[in-house]
N, CA, C and O atoms as a printed pandas DataFrame, in Angstrom:
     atom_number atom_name residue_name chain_id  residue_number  x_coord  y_coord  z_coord
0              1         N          UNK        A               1   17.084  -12.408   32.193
1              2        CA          UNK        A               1   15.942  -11.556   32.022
2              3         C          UNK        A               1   15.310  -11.253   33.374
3              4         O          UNK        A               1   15.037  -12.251   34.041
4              5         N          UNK        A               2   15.041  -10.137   33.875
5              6        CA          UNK        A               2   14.338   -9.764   34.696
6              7         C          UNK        A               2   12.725  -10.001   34.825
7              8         O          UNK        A               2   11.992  -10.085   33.839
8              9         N          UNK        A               3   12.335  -10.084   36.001
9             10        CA          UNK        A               3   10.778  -10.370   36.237
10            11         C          UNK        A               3   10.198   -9.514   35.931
11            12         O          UNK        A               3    9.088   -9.669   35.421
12            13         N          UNK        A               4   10.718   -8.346   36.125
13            14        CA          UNK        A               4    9.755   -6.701   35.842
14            15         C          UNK        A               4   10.896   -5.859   35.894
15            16         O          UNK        A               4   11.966   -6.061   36.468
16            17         N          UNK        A               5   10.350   -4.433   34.900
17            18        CA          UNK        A               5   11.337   -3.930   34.676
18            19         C          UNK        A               5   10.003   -2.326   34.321
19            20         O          UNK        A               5    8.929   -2.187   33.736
20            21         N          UNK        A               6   10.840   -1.562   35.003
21            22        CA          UNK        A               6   10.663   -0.364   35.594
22            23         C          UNK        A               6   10.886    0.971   34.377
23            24         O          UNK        A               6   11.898    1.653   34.215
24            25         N          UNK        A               7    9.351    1.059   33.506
25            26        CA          UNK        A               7    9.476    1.732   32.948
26            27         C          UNK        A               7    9.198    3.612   32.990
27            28         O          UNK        A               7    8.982    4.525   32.193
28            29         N          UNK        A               8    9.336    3.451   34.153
29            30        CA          UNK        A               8    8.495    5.026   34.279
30            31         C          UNK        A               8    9.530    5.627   34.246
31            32         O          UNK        A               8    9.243    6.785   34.547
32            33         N          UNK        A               9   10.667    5.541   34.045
33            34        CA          UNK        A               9   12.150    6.046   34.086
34            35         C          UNK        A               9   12.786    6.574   32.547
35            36         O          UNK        A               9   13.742    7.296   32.264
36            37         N          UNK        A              10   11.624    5.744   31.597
37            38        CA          UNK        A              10   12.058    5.932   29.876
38            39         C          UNK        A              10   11.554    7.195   29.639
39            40         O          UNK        A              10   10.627    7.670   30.295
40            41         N          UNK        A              11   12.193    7.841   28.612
41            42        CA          UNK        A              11   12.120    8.668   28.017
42            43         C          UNK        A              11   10.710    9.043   26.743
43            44         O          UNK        A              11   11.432    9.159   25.752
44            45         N          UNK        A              12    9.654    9.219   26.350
45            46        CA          UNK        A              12    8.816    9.200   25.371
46            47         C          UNK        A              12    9.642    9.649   24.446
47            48         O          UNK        A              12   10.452   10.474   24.866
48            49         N          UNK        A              13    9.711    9.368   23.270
49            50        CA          UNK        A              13    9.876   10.164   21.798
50            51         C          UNK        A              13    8.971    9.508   20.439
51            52         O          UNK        A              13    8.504    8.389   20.225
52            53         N          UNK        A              14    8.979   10.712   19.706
53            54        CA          UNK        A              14    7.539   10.366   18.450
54            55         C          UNK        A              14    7.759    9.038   17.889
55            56         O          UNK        A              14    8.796    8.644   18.424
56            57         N          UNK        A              15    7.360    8.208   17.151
57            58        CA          UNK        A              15    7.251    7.142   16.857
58            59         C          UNK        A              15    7.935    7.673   15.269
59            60         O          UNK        A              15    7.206    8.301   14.501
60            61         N          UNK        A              16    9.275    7.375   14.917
61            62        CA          UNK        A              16    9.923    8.198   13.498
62            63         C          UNK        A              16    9.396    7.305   11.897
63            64         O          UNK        A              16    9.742    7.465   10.726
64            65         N          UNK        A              17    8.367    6.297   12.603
65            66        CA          UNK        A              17    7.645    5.910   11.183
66            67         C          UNK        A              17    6.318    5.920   11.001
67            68         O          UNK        A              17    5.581    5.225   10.303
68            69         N          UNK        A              18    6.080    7.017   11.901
69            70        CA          UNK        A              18    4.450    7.418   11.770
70            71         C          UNK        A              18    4.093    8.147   10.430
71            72         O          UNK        A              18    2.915    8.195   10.077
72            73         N          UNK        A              19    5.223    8.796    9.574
73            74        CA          UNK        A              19    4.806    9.377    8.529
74            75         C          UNK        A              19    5.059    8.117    7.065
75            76         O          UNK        A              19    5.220    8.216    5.849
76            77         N          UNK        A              20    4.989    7.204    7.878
77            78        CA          UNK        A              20    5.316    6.071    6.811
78            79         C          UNK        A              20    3.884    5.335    6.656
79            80         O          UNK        A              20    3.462    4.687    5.699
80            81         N          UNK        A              21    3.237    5.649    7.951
81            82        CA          UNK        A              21    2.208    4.505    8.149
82            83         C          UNK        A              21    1.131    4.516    6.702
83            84         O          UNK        A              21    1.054    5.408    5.857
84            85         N          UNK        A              22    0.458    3.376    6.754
85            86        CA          UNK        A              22   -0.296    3.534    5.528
86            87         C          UNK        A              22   -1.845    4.024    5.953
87            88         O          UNK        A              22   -2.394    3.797    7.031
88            89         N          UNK        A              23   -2.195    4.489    5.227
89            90        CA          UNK        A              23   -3.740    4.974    5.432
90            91         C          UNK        A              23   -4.588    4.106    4.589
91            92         O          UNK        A              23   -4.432    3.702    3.437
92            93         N          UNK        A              24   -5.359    3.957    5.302
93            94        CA          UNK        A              24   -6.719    2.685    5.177
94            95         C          UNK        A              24   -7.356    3.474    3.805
95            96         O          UNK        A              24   -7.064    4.666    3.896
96            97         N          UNK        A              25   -7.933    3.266    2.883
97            98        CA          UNK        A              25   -8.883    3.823    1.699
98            99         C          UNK        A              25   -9.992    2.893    1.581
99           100         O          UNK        A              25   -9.820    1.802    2.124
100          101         N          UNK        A              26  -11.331    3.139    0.858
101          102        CA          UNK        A              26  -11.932    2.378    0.081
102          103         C          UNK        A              26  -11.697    2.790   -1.084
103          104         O          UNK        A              26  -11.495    3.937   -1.485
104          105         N          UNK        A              27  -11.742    1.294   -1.919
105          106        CA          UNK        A              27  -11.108    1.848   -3.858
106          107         C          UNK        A              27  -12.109    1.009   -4.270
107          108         O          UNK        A              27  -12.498    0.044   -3.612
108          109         N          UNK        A              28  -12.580    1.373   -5.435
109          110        CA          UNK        A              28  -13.580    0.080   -5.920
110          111         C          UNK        A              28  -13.051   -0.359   -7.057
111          112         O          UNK        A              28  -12.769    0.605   -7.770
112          113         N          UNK        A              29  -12.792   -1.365   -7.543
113          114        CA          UNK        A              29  -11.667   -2.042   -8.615
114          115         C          UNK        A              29  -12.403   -2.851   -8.824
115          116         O          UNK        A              29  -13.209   -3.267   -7.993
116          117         N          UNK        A              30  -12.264   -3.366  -10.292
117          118        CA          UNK        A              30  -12.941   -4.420  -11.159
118          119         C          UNK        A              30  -12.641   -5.360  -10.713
119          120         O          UNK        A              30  -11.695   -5.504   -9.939
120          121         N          UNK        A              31  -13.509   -6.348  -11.170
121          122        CA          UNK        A              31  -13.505   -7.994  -10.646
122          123         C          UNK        A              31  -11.794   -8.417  -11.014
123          124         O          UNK        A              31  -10.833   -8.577  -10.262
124          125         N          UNK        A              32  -11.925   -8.505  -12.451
125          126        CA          UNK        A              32  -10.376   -9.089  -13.379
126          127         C          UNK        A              32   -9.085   -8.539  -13.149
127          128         O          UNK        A              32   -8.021   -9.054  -13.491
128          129         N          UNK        A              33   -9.277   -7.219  -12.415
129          130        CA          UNK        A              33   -8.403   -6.708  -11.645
130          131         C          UNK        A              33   -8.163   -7.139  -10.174
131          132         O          UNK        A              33   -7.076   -7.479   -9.706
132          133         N          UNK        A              34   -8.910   -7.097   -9.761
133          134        CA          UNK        A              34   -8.140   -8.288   -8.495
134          135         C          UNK        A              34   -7.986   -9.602   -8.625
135          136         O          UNK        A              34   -7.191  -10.202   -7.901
136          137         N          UNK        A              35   -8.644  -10.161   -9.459
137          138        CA          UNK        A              35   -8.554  -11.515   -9.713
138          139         C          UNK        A              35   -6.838  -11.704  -10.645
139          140         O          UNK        A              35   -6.206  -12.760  -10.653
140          141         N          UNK        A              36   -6.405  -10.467  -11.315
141          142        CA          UNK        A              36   -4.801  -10.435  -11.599
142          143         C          UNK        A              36   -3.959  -10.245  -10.545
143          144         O          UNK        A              36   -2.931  -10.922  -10.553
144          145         N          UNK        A              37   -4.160   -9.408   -9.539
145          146        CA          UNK        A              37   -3.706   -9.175   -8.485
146          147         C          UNK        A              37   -3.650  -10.394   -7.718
147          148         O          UNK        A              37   -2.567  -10.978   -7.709
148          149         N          UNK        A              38   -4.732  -10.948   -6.994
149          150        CA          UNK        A              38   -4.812  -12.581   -6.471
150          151         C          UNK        A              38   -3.693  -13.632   -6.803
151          152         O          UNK        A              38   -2.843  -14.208   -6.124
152          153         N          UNK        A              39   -4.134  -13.646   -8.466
153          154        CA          UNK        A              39   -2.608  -14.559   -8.733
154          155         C          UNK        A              39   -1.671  -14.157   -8.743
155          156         O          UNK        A              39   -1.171  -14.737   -7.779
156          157         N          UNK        A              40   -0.872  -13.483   -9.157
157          158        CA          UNK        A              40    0.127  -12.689   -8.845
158          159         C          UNK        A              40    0.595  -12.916   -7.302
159          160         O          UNK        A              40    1.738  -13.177   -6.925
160          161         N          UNK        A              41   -0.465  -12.769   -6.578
161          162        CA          UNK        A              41    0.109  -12.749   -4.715
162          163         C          UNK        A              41    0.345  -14.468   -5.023
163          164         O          UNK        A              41    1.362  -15.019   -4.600
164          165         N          UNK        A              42   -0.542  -15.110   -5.679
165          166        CA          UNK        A              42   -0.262  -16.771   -4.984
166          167         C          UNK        A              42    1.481  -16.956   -5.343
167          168         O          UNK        A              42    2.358  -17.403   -4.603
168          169         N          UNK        A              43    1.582  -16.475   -6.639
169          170        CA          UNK        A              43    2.995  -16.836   -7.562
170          171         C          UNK        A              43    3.752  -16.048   -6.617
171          172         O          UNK        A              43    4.277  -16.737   -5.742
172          173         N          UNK        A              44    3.935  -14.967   -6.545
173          174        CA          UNK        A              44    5.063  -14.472   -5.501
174          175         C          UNK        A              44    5.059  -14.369   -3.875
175          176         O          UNK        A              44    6.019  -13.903   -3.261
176          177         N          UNK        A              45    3.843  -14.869   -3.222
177          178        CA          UNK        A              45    3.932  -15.179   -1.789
178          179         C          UNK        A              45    3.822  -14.067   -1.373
179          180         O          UNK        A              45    4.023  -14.005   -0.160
180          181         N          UNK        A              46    3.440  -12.553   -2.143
181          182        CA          UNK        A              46    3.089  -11.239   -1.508
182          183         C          UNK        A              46    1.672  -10.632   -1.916
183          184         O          UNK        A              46    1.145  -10.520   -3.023
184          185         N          UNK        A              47    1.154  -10.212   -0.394
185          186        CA          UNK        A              47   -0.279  -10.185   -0.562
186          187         C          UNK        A              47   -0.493   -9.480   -1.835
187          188         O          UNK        A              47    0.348   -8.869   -2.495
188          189         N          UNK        A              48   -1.742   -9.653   -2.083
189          190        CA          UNK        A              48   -2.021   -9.049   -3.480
190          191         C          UNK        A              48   -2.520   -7.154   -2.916
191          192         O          UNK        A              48   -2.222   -6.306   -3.757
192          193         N          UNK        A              49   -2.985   -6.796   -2.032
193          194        CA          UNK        A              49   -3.071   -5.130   -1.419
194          195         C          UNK        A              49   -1.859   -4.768   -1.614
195          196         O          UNK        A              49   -1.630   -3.660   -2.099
196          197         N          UNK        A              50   -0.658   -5.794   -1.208
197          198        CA          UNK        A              50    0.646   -5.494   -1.337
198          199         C          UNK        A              50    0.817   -4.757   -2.549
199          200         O          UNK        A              50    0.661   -3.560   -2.792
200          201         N          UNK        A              51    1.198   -5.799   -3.313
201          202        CA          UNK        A              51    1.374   -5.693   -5.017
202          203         C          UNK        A              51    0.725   -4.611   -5.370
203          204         O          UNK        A              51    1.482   -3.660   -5.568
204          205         N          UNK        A              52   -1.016   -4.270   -5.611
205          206        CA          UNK        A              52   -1.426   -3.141   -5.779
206          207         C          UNK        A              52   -0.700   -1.706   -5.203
207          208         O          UNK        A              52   -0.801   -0.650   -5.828
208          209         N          UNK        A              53   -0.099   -1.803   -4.171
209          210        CA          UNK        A              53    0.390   -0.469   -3.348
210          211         C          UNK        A              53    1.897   -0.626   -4.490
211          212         O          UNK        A              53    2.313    0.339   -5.132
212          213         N          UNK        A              54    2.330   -1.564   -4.530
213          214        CA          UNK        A              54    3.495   -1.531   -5.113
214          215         C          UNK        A              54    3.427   -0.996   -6.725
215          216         O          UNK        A              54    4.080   -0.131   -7.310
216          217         N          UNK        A              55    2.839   -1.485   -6.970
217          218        CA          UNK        A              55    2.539   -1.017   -8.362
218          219         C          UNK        A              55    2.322    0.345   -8.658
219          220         O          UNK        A              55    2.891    0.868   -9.616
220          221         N          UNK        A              56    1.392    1.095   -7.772
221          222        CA          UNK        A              56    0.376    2.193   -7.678
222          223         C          UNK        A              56    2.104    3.090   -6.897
223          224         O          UNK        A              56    2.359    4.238   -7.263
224          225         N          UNK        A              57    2.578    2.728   -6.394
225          226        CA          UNK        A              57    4.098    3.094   -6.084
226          227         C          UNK        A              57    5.280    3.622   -6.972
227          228         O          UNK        A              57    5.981    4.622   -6.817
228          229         N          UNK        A              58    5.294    2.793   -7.812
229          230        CA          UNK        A              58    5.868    2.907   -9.204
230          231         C          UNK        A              58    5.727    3.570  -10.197
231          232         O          UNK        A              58    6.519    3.875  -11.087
232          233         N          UNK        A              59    3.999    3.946   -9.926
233          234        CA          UNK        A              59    3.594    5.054  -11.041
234          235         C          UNK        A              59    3.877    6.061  -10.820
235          236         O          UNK        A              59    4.208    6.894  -11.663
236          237         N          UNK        A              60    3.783    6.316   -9.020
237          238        CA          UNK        A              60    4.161    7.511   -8.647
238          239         C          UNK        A              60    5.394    7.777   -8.666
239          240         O          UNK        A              60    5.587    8.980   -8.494
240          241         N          UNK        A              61    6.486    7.070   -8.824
241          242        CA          UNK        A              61    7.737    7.093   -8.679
242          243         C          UNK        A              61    8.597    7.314   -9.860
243          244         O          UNK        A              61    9.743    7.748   -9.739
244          245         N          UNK        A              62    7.952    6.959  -11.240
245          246        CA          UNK        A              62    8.088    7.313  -12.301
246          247         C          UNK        A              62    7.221    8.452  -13.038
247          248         O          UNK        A              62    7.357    8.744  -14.226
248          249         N          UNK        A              63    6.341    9.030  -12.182
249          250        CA          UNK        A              63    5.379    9.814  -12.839
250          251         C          UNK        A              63    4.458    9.451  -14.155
251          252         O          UNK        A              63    3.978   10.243  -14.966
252          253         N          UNK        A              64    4.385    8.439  -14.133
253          254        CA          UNK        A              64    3.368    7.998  -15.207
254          255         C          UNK        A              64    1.854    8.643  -14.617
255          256         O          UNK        A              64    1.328    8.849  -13.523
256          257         N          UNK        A              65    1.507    8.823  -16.143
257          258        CA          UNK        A              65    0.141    9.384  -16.247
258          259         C          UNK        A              65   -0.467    8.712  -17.007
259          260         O          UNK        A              65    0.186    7.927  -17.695
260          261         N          UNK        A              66   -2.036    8.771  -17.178
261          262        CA          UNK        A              66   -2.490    7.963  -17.946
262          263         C          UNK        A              66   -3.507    9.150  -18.970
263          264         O          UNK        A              66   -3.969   10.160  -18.439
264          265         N          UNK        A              67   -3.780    8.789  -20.683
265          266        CA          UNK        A              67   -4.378    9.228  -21.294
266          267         C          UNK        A              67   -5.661    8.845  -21.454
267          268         O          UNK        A              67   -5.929    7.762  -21.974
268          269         N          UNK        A              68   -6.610    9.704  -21.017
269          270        CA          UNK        A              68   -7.756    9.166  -20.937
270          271         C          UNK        A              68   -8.443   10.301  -22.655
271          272         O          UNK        A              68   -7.920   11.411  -22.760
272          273         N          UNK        A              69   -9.109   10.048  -23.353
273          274        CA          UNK        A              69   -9.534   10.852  -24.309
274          275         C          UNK        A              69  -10.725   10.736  -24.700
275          276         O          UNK        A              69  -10.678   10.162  -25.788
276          277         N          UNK        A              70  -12.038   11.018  -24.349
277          278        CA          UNK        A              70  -13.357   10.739  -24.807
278          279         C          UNK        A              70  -13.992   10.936  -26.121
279          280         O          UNK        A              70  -13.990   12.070  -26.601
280          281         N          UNK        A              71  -14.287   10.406  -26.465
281          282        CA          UNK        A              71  -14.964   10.355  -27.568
282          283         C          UNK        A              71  -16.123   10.613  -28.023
283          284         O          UNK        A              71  -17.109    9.878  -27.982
284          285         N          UNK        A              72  -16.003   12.010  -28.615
285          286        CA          UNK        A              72  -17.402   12.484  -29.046
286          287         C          UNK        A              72  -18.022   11.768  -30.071
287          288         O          UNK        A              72  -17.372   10.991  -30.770
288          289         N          UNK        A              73  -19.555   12.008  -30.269
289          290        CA          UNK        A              73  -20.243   11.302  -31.616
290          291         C          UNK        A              73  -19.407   11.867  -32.930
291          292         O          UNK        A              73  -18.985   13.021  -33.004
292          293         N          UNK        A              74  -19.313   11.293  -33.513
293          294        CA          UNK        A              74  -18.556   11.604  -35.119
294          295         C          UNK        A              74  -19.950   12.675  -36.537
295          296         O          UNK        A              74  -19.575   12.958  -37.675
């Protein structure tokens, strides 16, 4: 290994997983919902933000939608 090493000679190019990077959000999620998430990370050793992205991944990846239907007075 060299002591120093002489970079002004490299080449720049874009960083090819910048369109991968994740973007920071605020989400506001129920207590019992992270508290499922939490365990989940202890049992599989993957953070629980993880898991949420993963999940929230899957929906998108299968296109699931969800039915929401309100309910008027009767």
């Amino acid at each position: 290994m060299k002591d120093e090493y002489d970079f002004s000679k490299m080449k720049s190019r874009k960083n090819p997983y910048a369109s991968k990077l994740k973007k920071p959000v605020t989400i506001r999620l129920d207590e019992d919902v992270i508290t499922y998430f939490k365990a989940m990370a202890e049992d599989t050793g993957v953070p629980y933000q993880s898991l949420i992205n993963l999940y929230l991944r899957d929906c998108t990846a299968q296109h699931r939608t969800i039915d929401i239907s309100w309910r008027g007075k009767p």
